[in-house]
C-alpha positions as CSV (number, residue, x, y, z in Angstrom):
1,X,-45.3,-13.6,-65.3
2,X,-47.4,-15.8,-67.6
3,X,-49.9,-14.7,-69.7
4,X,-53.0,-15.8,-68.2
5,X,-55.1,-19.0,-70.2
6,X,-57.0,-19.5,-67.1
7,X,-60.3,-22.4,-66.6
8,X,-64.0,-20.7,-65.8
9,X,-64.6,-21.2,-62.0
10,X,-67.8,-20.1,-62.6
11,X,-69.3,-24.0,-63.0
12,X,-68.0,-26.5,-61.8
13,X,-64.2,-27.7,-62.2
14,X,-63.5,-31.0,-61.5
15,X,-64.4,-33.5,-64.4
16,X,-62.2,-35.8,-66.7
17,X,-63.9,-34.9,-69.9
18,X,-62.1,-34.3,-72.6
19,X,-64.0,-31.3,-74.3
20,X,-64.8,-29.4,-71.0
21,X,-61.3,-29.9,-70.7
22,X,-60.2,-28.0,-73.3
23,X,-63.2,-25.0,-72.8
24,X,-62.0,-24.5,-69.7
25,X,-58.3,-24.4,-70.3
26,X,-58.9,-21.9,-73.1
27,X,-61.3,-19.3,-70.8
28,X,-59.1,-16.0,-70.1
29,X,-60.2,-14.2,-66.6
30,X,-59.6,-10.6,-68.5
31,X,-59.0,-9.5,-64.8
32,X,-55.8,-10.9,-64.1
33,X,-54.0,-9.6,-67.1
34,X,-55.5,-6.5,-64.9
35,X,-53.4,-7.7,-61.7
36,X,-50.4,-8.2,-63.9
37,X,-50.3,-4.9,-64.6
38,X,-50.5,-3.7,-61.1
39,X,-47.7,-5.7,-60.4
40,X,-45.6,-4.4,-62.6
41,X,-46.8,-0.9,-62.3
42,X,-45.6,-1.3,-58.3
43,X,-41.8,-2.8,-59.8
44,X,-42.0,0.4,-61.9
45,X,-42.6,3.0,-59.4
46,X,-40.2,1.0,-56.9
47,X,-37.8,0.7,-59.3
48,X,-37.8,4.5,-61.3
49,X,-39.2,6.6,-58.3
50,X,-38.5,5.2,-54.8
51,X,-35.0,3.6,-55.2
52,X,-33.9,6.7,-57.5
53,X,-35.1,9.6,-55.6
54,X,-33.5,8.1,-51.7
55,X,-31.8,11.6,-51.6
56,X,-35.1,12.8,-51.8
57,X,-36.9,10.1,-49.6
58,X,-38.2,12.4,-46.9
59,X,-39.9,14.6,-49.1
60,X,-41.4,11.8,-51.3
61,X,-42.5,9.4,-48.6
62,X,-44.4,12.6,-47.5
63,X,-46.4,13.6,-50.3
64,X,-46.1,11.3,-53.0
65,X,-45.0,7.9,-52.1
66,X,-47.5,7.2,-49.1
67,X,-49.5,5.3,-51.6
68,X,-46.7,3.0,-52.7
69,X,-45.8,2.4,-50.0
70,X,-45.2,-1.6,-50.6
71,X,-44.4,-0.6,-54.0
72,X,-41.3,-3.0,-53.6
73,X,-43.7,-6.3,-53.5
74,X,-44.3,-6.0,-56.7
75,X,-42.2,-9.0,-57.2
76,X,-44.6,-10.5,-54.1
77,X,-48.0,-10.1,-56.4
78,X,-46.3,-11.7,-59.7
79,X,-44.7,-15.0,-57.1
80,X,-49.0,-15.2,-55.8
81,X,-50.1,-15.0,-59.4
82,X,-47.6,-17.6,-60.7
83,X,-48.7,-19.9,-58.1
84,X,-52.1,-19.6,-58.7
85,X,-52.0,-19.6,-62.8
86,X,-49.6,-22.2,-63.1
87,X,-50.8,-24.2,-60.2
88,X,-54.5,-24.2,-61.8
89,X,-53.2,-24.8,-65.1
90,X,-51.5,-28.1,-63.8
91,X,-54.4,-29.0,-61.5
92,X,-56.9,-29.0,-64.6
93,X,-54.4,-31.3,-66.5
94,X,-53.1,-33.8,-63.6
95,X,-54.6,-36.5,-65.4
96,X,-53.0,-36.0,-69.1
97,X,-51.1,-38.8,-70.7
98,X,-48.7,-36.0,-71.6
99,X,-48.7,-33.9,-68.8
100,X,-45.4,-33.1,-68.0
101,X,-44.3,-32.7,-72.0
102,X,-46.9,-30.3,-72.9
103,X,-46.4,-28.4,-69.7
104,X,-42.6,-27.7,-70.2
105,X,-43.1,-27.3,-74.0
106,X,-45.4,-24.2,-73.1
107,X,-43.2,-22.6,-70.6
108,X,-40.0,-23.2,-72.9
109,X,-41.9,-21.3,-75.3
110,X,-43.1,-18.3,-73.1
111,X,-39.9,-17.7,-71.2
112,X,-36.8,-19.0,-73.0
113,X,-36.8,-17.2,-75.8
114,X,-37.0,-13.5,-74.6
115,X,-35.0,-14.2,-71.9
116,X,-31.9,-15.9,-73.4
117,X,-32.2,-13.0,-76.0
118,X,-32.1,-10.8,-73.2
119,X,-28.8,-13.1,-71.6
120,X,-27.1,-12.7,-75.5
121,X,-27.2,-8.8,-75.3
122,X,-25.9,-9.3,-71.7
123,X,-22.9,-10.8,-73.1
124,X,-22.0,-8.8,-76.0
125,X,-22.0,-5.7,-73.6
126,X,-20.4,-7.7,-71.1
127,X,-17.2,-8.0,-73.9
128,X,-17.2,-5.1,-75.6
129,X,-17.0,-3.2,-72.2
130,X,-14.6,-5.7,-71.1
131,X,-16.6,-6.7,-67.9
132,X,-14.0,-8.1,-66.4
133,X,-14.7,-6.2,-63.0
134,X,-13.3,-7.1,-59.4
135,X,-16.2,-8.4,-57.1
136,X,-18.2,-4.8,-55.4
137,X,-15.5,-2.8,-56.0
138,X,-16.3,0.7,-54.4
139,X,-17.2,3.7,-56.8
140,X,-18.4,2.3,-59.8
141,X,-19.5,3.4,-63.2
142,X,-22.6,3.2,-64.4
143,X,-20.9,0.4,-66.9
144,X,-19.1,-1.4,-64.1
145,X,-22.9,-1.9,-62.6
146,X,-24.6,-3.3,-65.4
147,X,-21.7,-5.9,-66.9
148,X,-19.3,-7.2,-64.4
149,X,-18.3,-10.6,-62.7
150,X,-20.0,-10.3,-59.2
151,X,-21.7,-14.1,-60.5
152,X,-20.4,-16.5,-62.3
153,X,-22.0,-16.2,-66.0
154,X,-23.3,-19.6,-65.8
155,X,-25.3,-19.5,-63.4
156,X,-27.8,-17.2,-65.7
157,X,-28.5,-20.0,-68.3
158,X,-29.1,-23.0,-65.7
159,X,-31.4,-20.6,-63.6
160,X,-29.5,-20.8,-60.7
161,X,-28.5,-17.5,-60.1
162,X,-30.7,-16.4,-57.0
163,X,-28.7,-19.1,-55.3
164,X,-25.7,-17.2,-56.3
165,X,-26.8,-14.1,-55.2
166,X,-27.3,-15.8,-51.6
167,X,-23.5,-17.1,-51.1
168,X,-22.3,-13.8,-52.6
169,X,-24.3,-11.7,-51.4
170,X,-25.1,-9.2,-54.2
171,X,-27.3,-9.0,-57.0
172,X,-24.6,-9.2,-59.5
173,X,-24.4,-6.8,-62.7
174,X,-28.0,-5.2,-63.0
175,X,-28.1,-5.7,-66.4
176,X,-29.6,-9.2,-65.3
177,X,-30.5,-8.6,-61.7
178,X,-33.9,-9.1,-61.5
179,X,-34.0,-12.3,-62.9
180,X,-33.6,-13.6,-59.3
181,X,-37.4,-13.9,-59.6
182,X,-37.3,-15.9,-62.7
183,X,-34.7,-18.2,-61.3
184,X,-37.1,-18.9,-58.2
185,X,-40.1,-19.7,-60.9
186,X,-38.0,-21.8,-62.7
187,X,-37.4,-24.1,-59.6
188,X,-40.7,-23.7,-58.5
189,X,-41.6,-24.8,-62.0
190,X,-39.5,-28.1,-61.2
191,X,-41.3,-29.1,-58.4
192,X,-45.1,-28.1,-58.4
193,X,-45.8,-30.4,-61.6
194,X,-44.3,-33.3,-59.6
195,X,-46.4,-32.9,-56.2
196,X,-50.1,-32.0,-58.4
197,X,-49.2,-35.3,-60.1
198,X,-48.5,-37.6,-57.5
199,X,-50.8,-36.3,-54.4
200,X,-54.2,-36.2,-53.7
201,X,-55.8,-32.6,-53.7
202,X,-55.5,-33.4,-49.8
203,X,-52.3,-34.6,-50.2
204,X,-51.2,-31.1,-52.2
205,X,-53.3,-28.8,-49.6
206,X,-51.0,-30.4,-46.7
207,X,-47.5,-29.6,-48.7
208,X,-48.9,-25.9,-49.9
209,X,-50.0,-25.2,-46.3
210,X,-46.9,-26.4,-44.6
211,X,-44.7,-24.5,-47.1
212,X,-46.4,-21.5,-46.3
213,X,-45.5,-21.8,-42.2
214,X,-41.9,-22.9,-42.8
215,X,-41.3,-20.3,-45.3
216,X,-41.3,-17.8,-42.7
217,X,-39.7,-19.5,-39.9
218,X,-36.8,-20.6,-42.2
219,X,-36.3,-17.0,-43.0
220,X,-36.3,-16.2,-39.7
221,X,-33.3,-19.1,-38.9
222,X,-31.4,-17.5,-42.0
223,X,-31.5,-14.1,-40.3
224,X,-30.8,-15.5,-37.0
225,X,-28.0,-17.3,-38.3
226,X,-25.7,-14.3,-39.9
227,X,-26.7,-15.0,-43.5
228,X,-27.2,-11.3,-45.7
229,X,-30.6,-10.6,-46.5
230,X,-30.6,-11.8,-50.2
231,X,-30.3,-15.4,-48.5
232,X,-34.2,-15.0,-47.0
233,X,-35.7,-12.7,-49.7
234,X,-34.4,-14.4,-53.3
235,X,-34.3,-18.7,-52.4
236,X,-37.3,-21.1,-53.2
237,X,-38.0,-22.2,-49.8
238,X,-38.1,-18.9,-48.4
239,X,-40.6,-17.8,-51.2
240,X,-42.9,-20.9,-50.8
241,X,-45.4,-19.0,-49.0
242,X,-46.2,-16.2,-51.9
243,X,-46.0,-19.2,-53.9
244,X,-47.8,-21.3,-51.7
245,X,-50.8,-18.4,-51.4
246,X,-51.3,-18.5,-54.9
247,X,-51.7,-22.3,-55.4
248,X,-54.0,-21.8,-52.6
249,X,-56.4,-19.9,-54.3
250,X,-56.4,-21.9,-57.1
251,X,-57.2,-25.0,-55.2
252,X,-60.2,-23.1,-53.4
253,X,-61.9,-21.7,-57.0
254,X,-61.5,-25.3,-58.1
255,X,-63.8,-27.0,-55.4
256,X,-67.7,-26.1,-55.4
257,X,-68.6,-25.9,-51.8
258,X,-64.8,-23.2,-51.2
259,X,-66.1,-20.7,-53.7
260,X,-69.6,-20.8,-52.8
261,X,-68.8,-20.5,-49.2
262,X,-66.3,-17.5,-50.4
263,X,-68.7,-16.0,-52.8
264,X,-71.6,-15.7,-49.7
265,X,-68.5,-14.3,-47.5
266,X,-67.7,-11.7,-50.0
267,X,-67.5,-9.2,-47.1
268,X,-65.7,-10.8,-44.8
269,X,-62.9,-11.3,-47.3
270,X,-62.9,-7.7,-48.0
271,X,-62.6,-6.8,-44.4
272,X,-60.0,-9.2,-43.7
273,X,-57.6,-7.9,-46.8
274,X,-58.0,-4.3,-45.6
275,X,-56.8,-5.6,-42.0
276,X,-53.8,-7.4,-43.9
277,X,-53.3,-4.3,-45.5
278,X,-53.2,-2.3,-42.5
279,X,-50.9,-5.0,-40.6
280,X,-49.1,-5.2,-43.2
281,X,-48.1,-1.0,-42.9
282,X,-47.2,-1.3,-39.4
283,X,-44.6,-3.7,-40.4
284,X,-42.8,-0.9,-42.5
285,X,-41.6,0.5,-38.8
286,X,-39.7,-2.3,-38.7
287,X,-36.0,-2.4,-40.9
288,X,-36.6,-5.0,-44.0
289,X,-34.0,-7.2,-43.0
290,X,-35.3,-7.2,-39.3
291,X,-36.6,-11.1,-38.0
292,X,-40.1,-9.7,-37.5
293,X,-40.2,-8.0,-41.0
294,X,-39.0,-10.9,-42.6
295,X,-40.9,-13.2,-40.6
296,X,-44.3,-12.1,-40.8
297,X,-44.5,-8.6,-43.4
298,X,-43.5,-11.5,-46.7
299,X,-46.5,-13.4,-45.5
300,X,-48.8,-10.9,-44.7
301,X,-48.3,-9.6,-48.2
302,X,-48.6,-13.3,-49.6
303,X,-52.5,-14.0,-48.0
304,X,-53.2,-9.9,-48.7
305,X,-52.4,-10.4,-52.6
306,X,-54.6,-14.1,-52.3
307,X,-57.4,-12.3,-51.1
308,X,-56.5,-9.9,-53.8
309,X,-57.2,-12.4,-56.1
310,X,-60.1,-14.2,-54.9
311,X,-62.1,-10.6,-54.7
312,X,-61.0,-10.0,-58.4
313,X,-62.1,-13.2,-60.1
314,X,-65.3,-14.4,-57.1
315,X,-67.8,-12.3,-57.2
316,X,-66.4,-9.1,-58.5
317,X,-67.5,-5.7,-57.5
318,X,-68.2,-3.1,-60.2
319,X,-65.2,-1.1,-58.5
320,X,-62.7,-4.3,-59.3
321,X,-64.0,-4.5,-62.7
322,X,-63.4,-1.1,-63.5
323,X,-59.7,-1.3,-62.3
324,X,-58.9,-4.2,-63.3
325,X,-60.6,-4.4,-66.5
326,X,-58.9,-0.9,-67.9
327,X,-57.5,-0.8,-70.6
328,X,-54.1,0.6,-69.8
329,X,-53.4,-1.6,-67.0
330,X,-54.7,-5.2,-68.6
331,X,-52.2,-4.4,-71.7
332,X,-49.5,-3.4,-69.1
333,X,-50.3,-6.9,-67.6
334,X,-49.7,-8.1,-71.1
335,X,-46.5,-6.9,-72.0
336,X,-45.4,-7.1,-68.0
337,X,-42.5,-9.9,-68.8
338,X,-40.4,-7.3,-71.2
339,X,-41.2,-4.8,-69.0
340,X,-39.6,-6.6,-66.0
341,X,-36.6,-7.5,-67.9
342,X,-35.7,-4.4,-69.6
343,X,-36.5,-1.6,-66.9
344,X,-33.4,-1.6,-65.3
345,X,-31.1,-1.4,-67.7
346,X,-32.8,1.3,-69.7
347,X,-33.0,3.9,-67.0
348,X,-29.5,3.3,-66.3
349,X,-28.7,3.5,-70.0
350,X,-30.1,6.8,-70.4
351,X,-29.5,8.3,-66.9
352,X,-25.6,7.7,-68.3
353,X,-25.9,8.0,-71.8
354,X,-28.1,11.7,-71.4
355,X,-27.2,13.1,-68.0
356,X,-24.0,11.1,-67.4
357,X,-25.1,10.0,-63.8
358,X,-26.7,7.2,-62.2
359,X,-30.8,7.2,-62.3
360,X,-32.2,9.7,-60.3
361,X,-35.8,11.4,-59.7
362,X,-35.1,14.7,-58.0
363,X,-34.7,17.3,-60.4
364,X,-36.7,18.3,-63.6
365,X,-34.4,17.1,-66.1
366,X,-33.7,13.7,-64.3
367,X,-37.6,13.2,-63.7
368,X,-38.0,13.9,-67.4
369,X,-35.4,10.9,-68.1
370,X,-37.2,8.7,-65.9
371,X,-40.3,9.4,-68.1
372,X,-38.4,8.6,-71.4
373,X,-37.2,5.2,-69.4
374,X,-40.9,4.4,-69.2
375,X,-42.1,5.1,-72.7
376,X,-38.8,3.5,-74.1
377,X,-39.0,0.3,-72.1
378,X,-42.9,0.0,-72.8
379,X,-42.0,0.7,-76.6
380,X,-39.9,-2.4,-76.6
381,X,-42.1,-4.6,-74.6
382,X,-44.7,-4.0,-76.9
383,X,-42.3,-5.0,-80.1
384,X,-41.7,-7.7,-78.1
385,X,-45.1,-9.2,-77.5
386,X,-45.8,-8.0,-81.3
387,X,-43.1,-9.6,-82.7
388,X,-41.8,-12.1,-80.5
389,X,-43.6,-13.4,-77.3
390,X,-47.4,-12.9,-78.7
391,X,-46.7,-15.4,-82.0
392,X,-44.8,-17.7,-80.0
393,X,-47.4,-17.9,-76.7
394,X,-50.1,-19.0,-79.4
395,X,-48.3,-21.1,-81.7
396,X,-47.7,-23.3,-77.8
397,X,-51.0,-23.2,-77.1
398,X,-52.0,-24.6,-80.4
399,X,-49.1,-26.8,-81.1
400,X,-48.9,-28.1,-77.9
401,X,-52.4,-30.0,-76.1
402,X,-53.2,-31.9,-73.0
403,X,-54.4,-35.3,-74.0
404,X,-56.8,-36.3,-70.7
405,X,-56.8,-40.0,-69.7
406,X,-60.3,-40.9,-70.1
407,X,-60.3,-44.2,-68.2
């Protein structure tokens, strides 16, 4: 969920000079703001229409939700995209005298601040409803789901808390939920500046491409072994292979004779995402915690949202550009961090605070909430970015510069 300063890969990427350094650091690929914004469109419609409307599911799944389908990899597409923004960001740089500095400096100032805000308001609803909850205790308010003691609180300011949800099984108050996914970043975040700096590009394909095989057979053990499904679907090794995906691609765009070879094979990769895609559906006949749905349907998705990738920003056709290019979706891409933090809690806000139930999308007047969810939690994400996020992101990017070793 970074807002994408992405290198050209349209000329050649591999050179220590300073200058071409810094123009391709500061070239935006207008597409992947694009991509953001279908990845969080998918959390949206997982989120406000397919978990909210299960009563329903029947009925949806028939005429509506076909589509979205795989709505719930959302989260999927923004761990591929990660990998392959923050992964080229740190290949283009491996040589800086300040390398790791400037690198933590930037993603201090892009994440920390919304998200601790975000942790504050947590806490003062968290006391003032007096959240003092016993652990998954049946029948529970709307109140008792967003602020309650399923986690221990400090596990939300260290990043740890996907780790958490894995010995506890649950996802904790939903208030702060989702932010499994930023915990696994985080980590990632940890380790991916450490192995670009001290390997080879060799050396980094090896770790990226075993990472992506013992992701899914480690997932496979967890199952195999009793643990709930939050173990397999929210921990960094289990993840590695969306992750891995994306760093991936980025390595390919970054080396001459890959992107030719991709660019002349443009076809190929087309035909070989829409028999991922395909694959990929016949998985859903399988349960989601199931060894075979875990196993293979988390990597499928991980190489189907690569090629994703690689078809937006290689060679695009005048179909991606038009998608991914709109206007809508690229500012939805923009705003996509607020968006992911706040949705939850909004809906159940209102859904509580209107209709005095728990979010639904079955009926008129619950559907109608579920709109005012949306506009409300885009309202705020754009504040947000206006106020917050936006002025921050550039002041990083100008106060904070990769100084290349020359020598």
């Amino acid at each position: 969920m970074t807002r994408s300063k992405m290198p050209t890969i349209r000329t050649e990427c591999v050179t220590s000079n300073q200058a071409s350094f810094h123009a391709r650091s500061t070239v935006r690929i207008p597409e992947l703001d694009g991509v953001r914004g279908l990845a969080i469109f998918l959390v949206l419609i997982e989120h406000y229409i397919r978990d909210a409307s299960q009563l329903q599911l029947a009925r949806w799944e028939a005429w509506v939700l076909v589509p979205f389908r795989f709505a719930w990899s959302g989260v999927d597409l923004f761990f591929v995209l990660s990998g392959f923004l923050i992964g080229g960001i740190l290949m283009d740089a491996r040589t800086a005298n300040n390398y790791y500095s400037i690198f933590y400096a930037r993603r201090v100032c892009r994440i920390f601040p919304l998200y601790f805000l975000w942790f504050a308001f947590f806490l003062v609803g968290f006391y003032l409803t007096g959240g003092n909850y016993a652990a998954q205790t049946a029948h529970r308010s709307v109140v008792q789901i967003l602020f309650n003691r399923d986690l221990p609180i400090l596990s939300y300011p260290f990043f740890v808390q996907n780790v958490a949800m894995s010995l506890r099984g649950t996802m904790g108050p939903m208030w702060l939920g989702i932010t499994w996914s930023l915990a696994v970043e985080e980590q990632f975040y940890l380790l991916l500046p450490l192995a670009i700096r001290n390997l080879t590009t060799k050396g980094l394909l090896r770790l990226v491409c075993a990472g992506i095989v013992i992701a899914p057979l480690l997932r496979i053990v967890l199952l195999s072994l009793g643990c709930n499904q939050l173990a397999p679907y929210t921990l960094l090794p289990c993840r590695a292979d969306a992750l891995g995906f994306g760093v991936l691609a980025a390595i390919l765009v970054r080396n001459q004779r890959a992107r030719d070879w991709l660019a002349s094979h443009r076809a190929q990769m087309l035909s070989a995402f829409l028999l991922l895609g395909a694959s990929a559906c016949l998985l859903t006949k399988f349960p989601f915690a199931s060894r075979i749905f875990m196993g293979l349907g988390f990597s499928m998705l991980g190489a189907l949202y690569a090629l994703l990738l690689l078809l937006v920003i290689i060679r695009p056709s005048r179909g991606a550009n038009a998608i991914f290019r709109w206007k809508p979706l690229m500012g939805l891409g923009t705003i996509s961090y607020a968006v992911y933090l706040f949705h939850p809690a909004i809906s159940y806000l209102l859904h509580d605070g209107i209709l005095h139930r728990f979010p639904a999308f079955d009926e008129w007047h619950s559907i109608a909430i579920t709109g005012l969810a949306v506009a409300t939690t885009v309202s705020l994400a754009m504040l947000s970015w206006v106020a917050m996020e936006g002025p921050l992101t550039r002041w990083a990017h100008r106060r904070f510069r990769y100084s290349l070793d020359t020598n």
